[in-house]
N, C-alpha and C positions, 0 to 999 in steps of 0.2 A: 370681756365677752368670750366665748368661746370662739378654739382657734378656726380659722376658716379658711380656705382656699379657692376666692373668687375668681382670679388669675389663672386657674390652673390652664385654661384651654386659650390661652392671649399666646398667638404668636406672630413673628415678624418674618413676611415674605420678600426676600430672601434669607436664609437662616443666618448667612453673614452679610454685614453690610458692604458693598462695594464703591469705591471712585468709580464713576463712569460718566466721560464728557462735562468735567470739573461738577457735579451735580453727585446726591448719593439718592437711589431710589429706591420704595420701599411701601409695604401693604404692611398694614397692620388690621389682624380679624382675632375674633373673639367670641366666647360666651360668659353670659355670668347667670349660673341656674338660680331659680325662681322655687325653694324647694321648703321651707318650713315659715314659722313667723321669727326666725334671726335670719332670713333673709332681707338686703339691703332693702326699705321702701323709695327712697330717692337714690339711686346710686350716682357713683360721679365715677369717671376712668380721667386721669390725666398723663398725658406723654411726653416725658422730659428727656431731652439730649443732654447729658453731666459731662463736664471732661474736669479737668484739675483743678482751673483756672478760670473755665469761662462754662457759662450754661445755656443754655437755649429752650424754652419751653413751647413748647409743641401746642399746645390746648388741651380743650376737652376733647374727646370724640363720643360723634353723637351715639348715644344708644337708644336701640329699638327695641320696645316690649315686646314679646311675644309669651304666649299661656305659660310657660316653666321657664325660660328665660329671659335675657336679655341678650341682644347681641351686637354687633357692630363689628365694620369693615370700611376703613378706610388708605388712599394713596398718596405719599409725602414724595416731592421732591423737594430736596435739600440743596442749595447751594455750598460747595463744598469749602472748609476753611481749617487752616491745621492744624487748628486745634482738635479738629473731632476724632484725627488719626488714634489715637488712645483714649475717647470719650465714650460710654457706655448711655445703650438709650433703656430707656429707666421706665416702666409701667405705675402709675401710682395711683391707688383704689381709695375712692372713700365711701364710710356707709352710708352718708348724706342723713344722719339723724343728730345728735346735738350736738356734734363738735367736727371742727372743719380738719382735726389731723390724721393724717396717713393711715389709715387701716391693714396697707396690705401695699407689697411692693414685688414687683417682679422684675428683674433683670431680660430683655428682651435679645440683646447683641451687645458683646463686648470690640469694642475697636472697629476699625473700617479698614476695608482691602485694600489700600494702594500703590500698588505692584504699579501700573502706570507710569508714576513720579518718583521710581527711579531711576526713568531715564537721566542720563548724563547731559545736562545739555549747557555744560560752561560754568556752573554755580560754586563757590566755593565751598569747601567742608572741613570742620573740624577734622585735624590730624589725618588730613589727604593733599597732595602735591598741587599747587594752582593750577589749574588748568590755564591754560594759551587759548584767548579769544581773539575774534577778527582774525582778517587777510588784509595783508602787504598788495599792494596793486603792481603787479610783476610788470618787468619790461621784459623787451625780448632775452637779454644775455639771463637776466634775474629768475626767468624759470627751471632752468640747472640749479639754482640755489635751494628749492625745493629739496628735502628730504626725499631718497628713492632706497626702496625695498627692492632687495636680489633675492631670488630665491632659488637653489640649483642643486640637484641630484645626483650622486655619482653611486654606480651599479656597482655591487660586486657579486663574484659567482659564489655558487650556495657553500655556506661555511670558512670564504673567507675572510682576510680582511685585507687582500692585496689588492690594489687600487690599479686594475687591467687597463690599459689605453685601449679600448676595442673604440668604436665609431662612437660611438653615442654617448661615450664618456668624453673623449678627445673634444668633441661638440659641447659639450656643458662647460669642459673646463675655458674651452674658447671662449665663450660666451659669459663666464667669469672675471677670465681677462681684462676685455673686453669693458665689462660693469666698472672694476676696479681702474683700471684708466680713467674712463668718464666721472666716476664718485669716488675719488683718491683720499676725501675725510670722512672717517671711517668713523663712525655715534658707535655701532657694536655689531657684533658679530655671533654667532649663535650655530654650533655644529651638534647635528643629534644625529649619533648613529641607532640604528634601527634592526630589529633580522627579523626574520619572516616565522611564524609557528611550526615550518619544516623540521621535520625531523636532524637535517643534515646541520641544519642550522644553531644545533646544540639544546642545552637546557641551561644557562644562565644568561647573564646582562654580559658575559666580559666578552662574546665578537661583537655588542652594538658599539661597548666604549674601544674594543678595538679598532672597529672603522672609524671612529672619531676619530681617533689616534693616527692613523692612517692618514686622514684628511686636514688634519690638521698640522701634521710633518709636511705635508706637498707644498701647505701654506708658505711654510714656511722656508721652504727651499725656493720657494718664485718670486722669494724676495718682499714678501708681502709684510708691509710695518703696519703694526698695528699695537697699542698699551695692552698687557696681558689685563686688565682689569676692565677691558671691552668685551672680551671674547668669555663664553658662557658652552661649555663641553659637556653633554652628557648622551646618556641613551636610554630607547627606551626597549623594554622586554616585557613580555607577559602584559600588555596594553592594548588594549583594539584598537587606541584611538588613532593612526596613522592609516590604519583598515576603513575606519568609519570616513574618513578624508578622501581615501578612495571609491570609495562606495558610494559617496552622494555624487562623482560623476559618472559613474558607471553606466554606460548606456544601454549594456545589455541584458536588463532585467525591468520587469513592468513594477510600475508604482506601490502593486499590492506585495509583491515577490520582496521588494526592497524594505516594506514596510515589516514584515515578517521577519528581516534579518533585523531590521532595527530591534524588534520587540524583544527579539534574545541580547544580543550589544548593550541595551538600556537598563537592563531588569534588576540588575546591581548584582547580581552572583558572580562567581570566584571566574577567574580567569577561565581554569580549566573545566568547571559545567559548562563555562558560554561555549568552550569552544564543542564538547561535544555535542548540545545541545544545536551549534549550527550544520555540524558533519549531516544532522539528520533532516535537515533540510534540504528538500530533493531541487537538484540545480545549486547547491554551494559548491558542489566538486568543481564546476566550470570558470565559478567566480574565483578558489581556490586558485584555482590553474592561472587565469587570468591576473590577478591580484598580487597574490602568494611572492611574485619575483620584483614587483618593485618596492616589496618593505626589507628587500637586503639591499641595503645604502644606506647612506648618511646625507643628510641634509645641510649644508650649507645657507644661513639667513645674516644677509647683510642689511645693516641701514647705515646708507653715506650720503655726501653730499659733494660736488665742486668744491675745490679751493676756493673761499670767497674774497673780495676784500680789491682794493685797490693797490695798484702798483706801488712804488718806493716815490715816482715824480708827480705821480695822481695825489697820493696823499700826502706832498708837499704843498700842493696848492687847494689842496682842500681846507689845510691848516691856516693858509695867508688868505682865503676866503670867509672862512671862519672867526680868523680874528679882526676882521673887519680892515687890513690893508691894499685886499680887492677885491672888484666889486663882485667876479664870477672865478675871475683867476683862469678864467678859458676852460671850467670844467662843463660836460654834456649833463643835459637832463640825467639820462643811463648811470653817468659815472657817479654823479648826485646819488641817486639811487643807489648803486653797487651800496657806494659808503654805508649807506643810513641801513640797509640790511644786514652788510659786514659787523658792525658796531654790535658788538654783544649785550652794552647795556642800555635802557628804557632812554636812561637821562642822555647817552648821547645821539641815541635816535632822535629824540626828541629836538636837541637842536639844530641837528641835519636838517630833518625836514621844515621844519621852523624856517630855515634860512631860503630852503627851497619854497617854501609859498613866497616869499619875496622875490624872485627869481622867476618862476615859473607859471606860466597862466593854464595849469593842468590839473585834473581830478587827484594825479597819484601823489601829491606831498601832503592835501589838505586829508584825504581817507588814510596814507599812511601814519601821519600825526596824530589823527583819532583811535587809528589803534595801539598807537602808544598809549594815549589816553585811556582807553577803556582797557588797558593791561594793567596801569596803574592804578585803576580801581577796581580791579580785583587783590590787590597788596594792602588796601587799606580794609581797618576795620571799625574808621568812621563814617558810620552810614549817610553824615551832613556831604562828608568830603566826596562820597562816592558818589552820591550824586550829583554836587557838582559836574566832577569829571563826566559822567554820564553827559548830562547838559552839554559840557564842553566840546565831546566827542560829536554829539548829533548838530549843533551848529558847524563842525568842521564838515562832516559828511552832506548837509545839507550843500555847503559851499560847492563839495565835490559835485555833488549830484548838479548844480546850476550850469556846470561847467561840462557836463559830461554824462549821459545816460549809463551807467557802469555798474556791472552785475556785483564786484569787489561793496562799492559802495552802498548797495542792498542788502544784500549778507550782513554788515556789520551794522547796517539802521536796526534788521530783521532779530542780532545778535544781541544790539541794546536791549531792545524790545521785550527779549526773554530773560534776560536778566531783571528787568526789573518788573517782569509775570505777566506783561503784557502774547500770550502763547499768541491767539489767533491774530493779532495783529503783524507780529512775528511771523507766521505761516504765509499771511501774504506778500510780505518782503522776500523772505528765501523763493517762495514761487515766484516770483519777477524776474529773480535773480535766475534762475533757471532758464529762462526765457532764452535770456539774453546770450549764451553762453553755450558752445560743446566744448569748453578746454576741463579734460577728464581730473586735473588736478582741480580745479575749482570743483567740477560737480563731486567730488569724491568727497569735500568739505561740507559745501550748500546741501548736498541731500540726505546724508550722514546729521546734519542738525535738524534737517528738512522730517528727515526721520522717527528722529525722538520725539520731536512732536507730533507727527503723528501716531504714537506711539498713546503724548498723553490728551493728544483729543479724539481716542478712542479709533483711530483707523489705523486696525491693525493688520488685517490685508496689506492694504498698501505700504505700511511703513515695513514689510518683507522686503518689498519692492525697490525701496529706497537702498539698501546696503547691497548694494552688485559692485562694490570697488574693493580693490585688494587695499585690505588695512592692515598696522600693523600693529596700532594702539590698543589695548585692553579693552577702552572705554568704549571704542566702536564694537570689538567685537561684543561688548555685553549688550549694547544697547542692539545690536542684529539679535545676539538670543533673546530677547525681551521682546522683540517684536515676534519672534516666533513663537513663545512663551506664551501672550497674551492670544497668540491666533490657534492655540493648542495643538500646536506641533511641534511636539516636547521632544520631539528624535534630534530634526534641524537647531532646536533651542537648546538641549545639553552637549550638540556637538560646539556652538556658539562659544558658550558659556567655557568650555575647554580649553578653547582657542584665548578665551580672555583670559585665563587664569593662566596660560603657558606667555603669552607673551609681557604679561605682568602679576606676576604670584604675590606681590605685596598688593596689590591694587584688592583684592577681598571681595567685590562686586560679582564677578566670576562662579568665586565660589557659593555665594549667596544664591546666584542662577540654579544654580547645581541645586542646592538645597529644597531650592522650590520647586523645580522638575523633580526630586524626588519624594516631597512631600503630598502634591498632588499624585503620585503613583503609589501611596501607601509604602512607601521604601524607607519606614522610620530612621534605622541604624546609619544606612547610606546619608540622609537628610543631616542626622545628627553631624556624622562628618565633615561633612562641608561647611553646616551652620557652626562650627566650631574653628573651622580655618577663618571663615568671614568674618567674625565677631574677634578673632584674634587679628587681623588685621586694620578692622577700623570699628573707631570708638561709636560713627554713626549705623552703622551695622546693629554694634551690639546693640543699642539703645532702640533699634526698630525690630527687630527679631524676639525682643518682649512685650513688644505688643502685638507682634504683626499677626492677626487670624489665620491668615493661613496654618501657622505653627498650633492652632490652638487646642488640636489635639496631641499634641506633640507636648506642650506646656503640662498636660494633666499626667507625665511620667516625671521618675524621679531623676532619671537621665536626661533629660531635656538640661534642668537645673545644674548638672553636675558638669556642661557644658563653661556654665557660667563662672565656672569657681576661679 
């Protein structure tokens, strides 16, 4: 029969499909004209969801005659499942006269949006690091055992790179001191020298990497031990981004003032247009003035910890406890504890606390056991074994909880929970958990995962709300720009996303942020950049970045592809 195009005016509202509140929702309206006698006499529309593997068919939808055509409008919500993330929904027309096949097909939406779920929230992934789930139930000495972030500033005058004892340097290094004393085991260390866009200040990188240098000879003179394969030296030049750091707490500028500076910082041009494009912004002289002297310094970033671990006599008798010649050996709950934290690996945690549920009628051996457990089944990649251990760990937590109302033991029921995709049931564990609790090291955990959910059940207001703790992991900061991301405030979301890719450049997630705040901004090349470092660092990356709509005007260049080689 002659070709026809009944389809022409079928479209799908919204033009891409989105995740929203695990659900994907969606209009589907149409005409089919009523114009000669090869016009259909019974027509049929049917709506098919295709993905690789699995199909879903939709129905018919009804249509309405009217004098020249037909039409129809109908609303689908979808229960969402992952298979549809790269499933295409499909139009398919029949002329309803002798034969029931396919006349006519239209492509409606290629892929679904969901930017949502990639928050981080403990899962594992192909060719990325295990993440660490659950909390340790801390005693008193055990919360020094905690990992802590230093973070300290030393000033220097314009153009140099001489490290002045004036007040407010003398002050920081105290306070240095100080940190290193209390966290004497040092995970890594991180110096970035810095200079300001002053003129005085030069035209290359070599006074930022001079004040490194600088700063990091003083280290070294006050005695400070630390493996040169901890410490990470550079600088940064011709970069806003220590400016943009300043800038969001800058007080003295109104919201709209601040937003204006953003809009030049974000717009992805060259160094040098941002800057004169800011000069011409009336009221940056002030911010200049103001700003301009604290990016000559360097930055000092430590993560340390206490000396952990039991004594030479403690872990004498932990040993004659252990091998069953007595019965406590006269060791404390506490010291029990220290041990089973001290102990670097799973398996000998495991029997620590093991011995301490025999021993101790307390929440913290049976929830500390469980997070052995549920660390060990993130190592396996037998889905029978893993959840066992799941099973294993919520019996032990239950125990915990009989014994003891304890926010630690919430988090990790709350953390099972989401691992095995139970989110809202999960949200109301971490909420509990919250409750019960101001120790700012817990809440910087429980609402950090508190967060990500809500991130993917749609409340993305709030989950802004959730990340007010200094982090220092990647994964936190991605999922902070994510939740800014999602709430389109793409300023606070690529400053996020920066922060994640500085404190973990292999971690990839970061740059992926980036890509998306520059694709949403029509910022192709910039986009391309990013989505290029992302997908070179993880294999899950690349493999969503070819489907993910967002990109999908990005897909129809030849440069998108040239990405992938």
């Amino acid at each position: 029969m002659p070709e026809s195009n009944f389809l022409e005016k079928s479209e799908v509202i919204p033009t891409k499909l989105t995740y929203d509140r695990d659900s994907i929702r969606f209009q589907i309206k149409g005409e089919i004209p009523i114009e000669s006698v090869l016009s259909p006499k019974n027509p049929k529309i049917e709506l098919v969801f295709r993905g690789s593997d699995s199909t879903l068919n939709l129905g018919e939808l009804q249509l309405n005659k009217k004098v020249a055509f037909y039409d129809y409008r109908e609303d689908f919500v979808l229960k969402y499942q992952p298979w549809m993330e790269g499933a295409v929904l499909e139009l398919n027309f029949y002329q309803g006269r002798v034969s029931d096949e396919i006349s006519e097909k239209k492509i409606l939406a290629k892929g679904v949006i969901t930017t949502p779920l990639l928050a981080k929230v403990g899962n594992v992934s192909p060719d990325e690091p295990i993440p660490n789930v659950g909390l340790f139930i801390p005693t008193g000495s055990l919360d020094k055992d905690l990992s802590r972030y230093g973070e300290f500033s030393i000033r220097f005058d314009p153009g140099s790179s001489q490290i002045k004892m004036s007040s407010a340097n003398e002050s920081v290094l105290d306070s240095l001191k100080k940190f290193i004393l209390e966290f004497p085991s040092i995970a890594s260390i991180r110096i970035t020298g810095t200079q300001s866009p002053e003129t005085s200040e030069g035209r290359s990188s070599k006074l930022g990497m001079d004040r490194a240098d600088a700063v990091f000879n003083y280290l070294k003179e006050t005695n400070l031990r630390f493996e040169d394969s901890l410490l990470n030296k550079t600088s940064r030049w011709n970069d806003w981004f220590d400016f943009r750091l300043l800038l969001r707490d800058y007080e003295k500028l109104s919201t709209q003032k601040k937003d204006q500076l953003y809009s030049v910082l974000l717009n992805g041009q060259d160094y040098e247009t941002q800057s004169t494009q800011l000069r011409r912004i009336s009221g940056f002289d002030q911010v200049a003035r103001d700003l301009y002297p604290r990016l000559r310094s360097a930055k000092i970033e430590i993560m340390a910890k206490p000396l952990p671990g039991l004594d030479q006599n403690q872990s004498a008798r932990l040993k004659e406890a252990l091998e069953g010649s007595g019965v406590n050996s006269g060791l404390s709950q506490i010291e029990w504890a220290i041990a089973g934290e001290a102990s670097p690996r799973l398996d000998d945690k495991e029997i620590i606390y093991s011995k301490m549920t025999e021993l101790f009628r307390s929440a913290l051996p049976y929830n500390n056991l469980a997070v052995v457990k549920m660390r060990q089944a993130q190592r396996t990649l037998d889905q029978r074994r893993k959840d066992l251990l799941w099973e294993e760990s919520n019996r032990l937590l239950a125990q915990a909880a009989r014994i003891e109302n304890n926010p630690y033991v919430l988090h990790n029921q709350g953390q099972i929970l989401v691992l095995q995709g139970d989110a809202w049931g999960a949200y109301k564990k971490l909420s509990d958990a919250s409750v019960l609790t101001k120790n700012n090291d817990f809440l910087k955990y429980n609402e950090s995962l508190r967060g990500a959910l809500d991130i993917i059940r749609g409340d993305y207001k709030l989950a802004t709300l959730r990340f007010q703790y200094p982090y220092s992991e990647a994964k936190d900061f991605f999922n902070k720009g994510l939740a800014f991301f999602m709430s389109k405030d793409y300023a606070n979301a690529s400053l996020s996303f920066e922060e994640s890719v500085i404190a973990g450049r292999s971690f990839g997630y970061g740059y992926y942020g980036l890509a998306l705040v520059a694709a949403v901004n029509a910022q192709d090349e910039v986009a391309l950049i990013h989505l290029k470092r992302a997908i070179d660092a993880s294999e899950v990356l690349y493999q969503k970045a070819l489907i993910d709509p967002v990109f999908e005007e990005l897909r129809a260049t030849q440069a998108f592809f040239e990405i992938f080689r």
